[in-house]
C-alpha positions as CSV (number, residue, x, y, z in Angstrom):
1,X,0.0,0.0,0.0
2,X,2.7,2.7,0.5
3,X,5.1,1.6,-2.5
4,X,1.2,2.5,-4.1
5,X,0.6,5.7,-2.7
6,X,4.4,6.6,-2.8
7,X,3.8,6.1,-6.8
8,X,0.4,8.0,-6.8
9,X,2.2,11.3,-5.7
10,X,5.1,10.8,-7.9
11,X,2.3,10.7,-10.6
12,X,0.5,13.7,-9.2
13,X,3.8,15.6,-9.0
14,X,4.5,14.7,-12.7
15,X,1.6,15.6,-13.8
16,X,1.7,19.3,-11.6
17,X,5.3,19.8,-13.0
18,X,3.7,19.1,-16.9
19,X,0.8,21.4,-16.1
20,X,3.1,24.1,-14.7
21,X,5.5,23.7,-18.2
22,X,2.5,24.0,-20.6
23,X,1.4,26.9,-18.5
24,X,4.9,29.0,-18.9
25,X,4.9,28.2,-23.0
26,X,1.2,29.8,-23.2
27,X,2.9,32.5,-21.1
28,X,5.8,32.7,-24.0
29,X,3.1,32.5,-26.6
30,X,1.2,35.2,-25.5
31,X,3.9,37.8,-25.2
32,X,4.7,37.4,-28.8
33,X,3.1,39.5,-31.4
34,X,1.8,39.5,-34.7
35,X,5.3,40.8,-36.5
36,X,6.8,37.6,-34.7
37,X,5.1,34.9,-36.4
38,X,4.4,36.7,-39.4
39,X,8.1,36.3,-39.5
40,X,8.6,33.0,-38.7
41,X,6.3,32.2,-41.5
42,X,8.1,34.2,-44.1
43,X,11.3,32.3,-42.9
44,X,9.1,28.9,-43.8
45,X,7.6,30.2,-46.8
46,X,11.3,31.3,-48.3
47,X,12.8,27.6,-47.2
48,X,9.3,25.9,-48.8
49,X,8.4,24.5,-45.4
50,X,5.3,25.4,-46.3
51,X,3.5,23.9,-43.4
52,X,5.6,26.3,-41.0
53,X,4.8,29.2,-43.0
54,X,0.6,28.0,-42.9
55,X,0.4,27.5,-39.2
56,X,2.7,30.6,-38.5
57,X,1.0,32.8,-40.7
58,X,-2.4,31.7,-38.9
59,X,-0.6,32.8,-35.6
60,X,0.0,36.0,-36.9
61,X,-4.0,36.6,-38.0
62,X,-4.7,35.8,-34.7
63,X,-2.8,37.8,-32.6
64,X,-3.7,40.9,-35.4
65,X,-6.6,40.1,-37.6
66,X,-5.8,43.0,-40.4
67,X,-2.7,41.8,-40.5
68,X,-2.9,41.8,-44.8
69,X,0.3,41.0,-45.0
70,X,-0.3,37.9,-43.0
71,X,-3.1,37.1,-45.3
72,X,-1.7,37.8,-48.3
73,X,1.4,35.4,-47.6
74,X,-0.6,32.5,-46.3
75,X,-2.1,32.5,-49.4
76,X,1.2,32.1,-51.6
77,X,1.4,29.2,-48.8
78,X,-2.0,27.6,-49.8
79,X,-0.8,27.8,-53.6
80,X,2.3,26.7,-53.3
81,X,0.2,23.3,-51.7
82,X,-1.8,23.4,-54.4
83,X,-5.0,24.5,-52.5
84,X,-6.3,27.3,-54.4
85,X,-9.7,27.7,-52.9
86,X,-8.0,28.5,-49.4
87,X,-5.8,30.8,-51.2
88,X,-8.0,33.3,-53.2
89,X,-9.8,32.7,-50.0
90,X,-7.0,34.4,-47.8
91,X,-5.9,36.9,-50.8
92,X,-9.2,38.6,-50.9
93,X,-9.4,38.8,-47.2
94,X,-6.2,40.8,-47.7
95,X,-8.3,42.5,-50.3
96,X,-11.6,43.3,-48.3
97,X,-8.9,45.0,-45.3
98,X,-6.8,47.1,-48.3
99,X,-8.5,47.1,-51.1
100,X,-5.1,49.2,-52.1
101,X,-2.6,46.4,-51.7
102,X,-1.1,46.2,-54.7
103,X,1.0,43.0,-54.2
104,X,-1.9,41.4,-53.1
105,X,-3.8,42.0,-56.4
106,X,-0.5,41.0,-58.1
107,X,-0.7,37.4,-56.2
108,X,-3.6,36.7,-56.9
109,X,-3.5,37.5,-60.5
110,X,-0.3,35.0,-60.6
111,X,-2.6,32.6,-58.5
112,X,-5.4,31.9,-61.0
113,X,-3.0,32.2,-63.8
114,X,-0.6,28.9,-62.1
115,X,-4.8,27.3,-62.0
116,X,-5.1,28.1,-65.8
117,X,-7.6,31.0,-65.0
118,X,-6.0,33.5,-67.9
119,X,-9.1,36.1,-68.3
120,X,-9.7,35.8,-64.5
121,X,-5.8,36.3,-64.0
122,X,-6.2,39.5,-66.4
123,X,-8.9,40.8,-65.5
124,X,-7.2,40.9,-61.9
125,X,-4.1,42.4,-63.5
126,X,-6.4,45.2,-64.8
127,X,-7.0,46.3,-61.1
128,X,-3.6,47.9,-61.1
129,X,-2.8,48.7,-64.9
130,X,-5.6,50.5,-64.8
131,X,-5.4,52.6,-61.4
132,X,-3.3,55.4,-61.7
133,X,-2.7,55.0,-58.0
134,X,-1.2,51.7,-58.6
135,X,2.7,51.7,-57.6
136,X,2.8,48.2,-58.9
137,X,2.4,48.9,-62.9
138,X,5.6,47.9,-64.3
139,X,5.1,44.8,-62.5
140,X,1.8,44.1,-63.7
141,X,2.6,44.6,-67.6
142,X,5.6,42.2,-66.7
143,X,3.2,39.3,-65.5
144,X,0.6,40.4,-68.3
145,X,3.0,40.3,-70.8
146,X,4.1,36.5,-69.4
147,X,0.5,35.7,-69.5
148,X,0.4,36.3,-73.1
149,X,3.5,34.4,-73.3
150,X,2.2,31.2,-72.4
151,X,-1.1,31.9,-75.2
152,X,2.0,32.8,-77.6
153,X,0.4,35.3,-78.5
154,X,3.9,37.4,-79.4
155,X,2.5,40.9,-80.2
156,X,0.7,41.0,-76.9
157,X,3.8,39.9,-74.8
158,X,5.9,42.4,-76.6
159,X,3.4,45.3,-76.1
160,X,3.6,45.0,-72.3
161,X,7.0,44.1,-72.3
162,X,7.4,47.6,-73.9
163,X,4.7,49.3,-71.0
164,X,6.6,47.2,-68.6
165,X,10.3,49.3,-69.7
166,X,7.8,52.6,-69.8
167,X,6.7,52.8,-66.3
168,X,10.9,51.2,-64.9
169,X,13.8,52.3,-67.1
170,X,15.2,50.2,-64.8
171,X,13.3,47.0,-65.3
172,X,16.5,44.9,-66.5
173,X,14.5,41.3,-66.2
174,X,12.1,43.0,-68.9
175,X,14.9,44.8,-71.1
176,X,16.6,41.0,-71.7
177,X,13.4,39.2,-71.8
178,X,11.6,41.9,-74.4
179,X,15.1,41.9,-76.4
180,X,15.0,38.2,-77.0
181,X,11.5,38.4,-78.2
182,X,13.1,40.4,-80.8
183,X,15.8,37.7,-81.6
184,X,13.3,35.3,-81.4
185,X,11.7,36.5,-83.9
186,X,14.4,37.7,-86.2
187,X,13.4,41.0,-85.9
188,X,17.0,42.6,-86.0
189,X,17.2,42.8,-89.6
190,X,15.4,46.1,-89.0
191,X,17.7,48.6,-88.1
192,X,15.3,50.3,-86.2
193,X,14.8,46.9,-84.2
194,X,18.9,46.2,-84.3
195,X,19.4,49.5,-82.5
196,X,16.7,49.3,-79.8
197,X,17.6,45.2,-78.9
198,X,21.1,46.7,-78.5
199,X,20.3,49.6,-76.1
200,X,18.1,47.4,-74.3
201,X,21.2,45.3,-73.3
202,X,23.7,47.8,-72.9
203,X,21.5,50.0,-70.8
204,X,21.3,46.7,-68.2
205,X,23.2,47.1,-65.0
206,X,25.1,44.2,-65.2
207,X,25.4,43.9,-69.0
208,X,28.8,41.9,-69.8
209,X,26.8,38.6,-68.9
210,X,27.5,35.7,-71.6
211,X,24.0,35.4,-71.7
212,X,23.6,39.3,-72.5
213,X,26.8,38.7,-75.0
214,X,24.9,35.8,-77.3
215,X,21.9,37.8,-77.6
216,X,24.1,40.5,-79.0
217,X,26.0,37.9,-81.4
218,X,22.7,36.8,-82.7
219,X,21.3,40.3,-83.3
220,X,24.5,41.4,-85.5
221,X,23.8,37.6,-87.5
222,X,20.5,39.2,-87.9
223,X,21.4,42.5,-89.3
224,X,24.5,41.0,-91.0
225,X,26.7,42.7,-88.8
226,X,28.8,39.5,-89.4
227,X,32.5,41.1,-88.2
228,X,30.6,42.9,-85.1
229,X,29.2,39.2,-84.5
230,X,32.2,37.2,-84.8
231,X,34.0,39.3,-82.0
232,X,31.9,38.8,-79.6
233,X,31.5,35.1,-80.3
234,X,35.4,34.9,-80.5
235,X,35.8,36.6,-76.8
236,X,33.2,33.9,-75.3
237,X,34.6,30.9,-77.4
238,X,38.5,32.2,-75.9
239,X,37.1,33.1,-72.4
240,X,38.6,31.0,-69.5
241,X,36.7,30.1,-66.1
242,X,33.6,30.0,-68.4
243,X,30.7,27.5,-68.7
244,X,31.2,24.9,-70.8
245,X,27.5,25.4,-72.0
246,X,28.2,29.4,-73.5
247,X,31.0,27.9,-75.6
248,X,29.2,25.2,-76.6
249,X,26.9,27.7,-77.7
250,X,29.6,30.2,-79.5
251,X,30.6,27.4,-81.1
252,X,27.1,26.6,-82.3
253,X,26.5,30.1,-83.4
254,X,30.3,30.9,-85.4
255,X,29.5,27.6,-87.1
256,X,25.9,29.2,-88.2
257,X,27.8,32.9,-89.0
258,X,30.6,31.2,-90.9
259,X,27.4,29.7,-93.2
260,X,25.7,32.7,-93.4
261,X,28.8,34.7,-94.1
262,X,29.5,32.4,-97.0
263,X,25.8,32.2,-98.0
264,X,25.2,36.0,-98.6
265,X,28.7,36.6,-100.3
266,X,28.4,33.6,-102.5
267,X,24.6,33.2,-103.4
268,X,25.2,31.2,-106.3
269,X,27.5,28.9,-104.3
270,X,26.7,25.3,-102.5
271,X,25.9,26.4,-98.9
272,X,29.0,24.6,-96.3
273,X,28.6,21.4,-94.5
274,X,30.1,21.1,-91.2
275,X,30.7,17.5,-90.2
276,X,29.7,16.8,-86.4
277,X,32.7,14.7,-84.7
């Protein structure tokens, strides 16, 4: 009987010493704020842990419940688990509390879009292209203009690339990405075109990239700049500490120039072979 009872009040004391624990981590909990687990969720969100990122975010609309912020992140969370209904859910909450956040109106555009939801996803876009008030605009052609992208529907994605570079000058992402359209579409045998693909990547920040480089090659190919061309191609395919891959494009691209070359000198001419080894 007393080995019981001495057992029964090690079990009671157990059981006060538990009670006592979870007490002083509700204590903790309360004393954090909003800004805390808002946080912590972004911290979950930007490592994927997206399950963090949900219940933290949830934490954070609790302790604040116009936290939009909060809202408009645990939505990118609910996307990124493929539950769309609980993300425009939580986006337009972040909507209904300010109707003026921009990014918000961006997500959710970017949302419905990932869903396959293009005139909803446009229509959304619209929001902020046409508010005047919107800071967001450069941004909002640039998603607009990927929209169209994915419809290929070039003209439209080159338009709000263009709108894009209107409302940023400094919207480098846009100048490579509307200059390739160009390329793409071997547009720089207008000069006009030659001479605005070529500003567009000389006026990028960081504009001696090998990427930035071979879209300059393949414009002067274009215009039949062919000496212009062949220098560039010639400082990649002699560069050291370089990606294999650019070379193996230079390569690919002095073979094509050497053709060309030959091609509009000598029309008459059988066009060269090179053998693959």
């Amino acid at each position: 009987m007393k080995c019981c009872r001495f057992f029964t009040f090690l079990l009671i004391l157990v059981s006060l010493y538990s009670c006592a624990q979870n007490i002083t981590t509700t204590e903790e909990l309360s004393n954090k704020n909003s800004t805390y687990y808002y946080n912590i969720g972004m911290a979950g969100l930007t490592a994927q842990n997206y399950a963090v990122a949900i219940s933290n975010f949830k934490k954070a609309i609790l302790k604040d419940p116009n936290n939009y912020k909060a809202y408009d992140k645990l939505a990118i969370a609910y996307a990124n688990v493929d539950d769309e209904k609980e993300a425009i859910k939580n986006i337009d909450k972040a909507l209904n509390i300010k109707p003026d956040y921009y990014q918000a109106i961006l997500d959710k555009a970017l949302i419905l879009q990932s869903n396959k939801k293009t005139p909803d996803a446009v229509k959304t876009l619209n929001l902020c292209i046409k508010n005047d008030l919107c800071s967001l605009k450069p941004q909002a052609y640039y998603e607009l203009a990927n929209i169209y992208k994915t419809t290929n529907n070039t003209k439209e994605y080159i338009k709000n690339l263009n709108l894009a570079i209107l409302y940023d000058r400094n919207f480098d992402i846009a100048k490579f990405n509307l200059a390739r359209a160009y390329i793409k579409n071997n547009m720089c045998s207008e000069n006009n075109i030659k001479n605005k693909v070529l500003f567009l990547l000389n006026s990028q920040k960081n504009n001696k990239t090998y990427d930035n480089l071979l879209l300059k090659s393949k414009c002067y190919i274009q215009a039949k700049e062919f000496n212009k061309a062949s220098k560039i191609l010639q400082k990649i395919i002699f560069s050291s500490n370089i990606d294999k891959k650019y070379k193996t494009k230079a390569i690919k691209l002095s073979k094509e120039l050497i053709i060309l070359k030959y091609t509009n000198t000598n029309p008459q001419e059988n066009p060269i072979k090179f053998i693959n080894k």
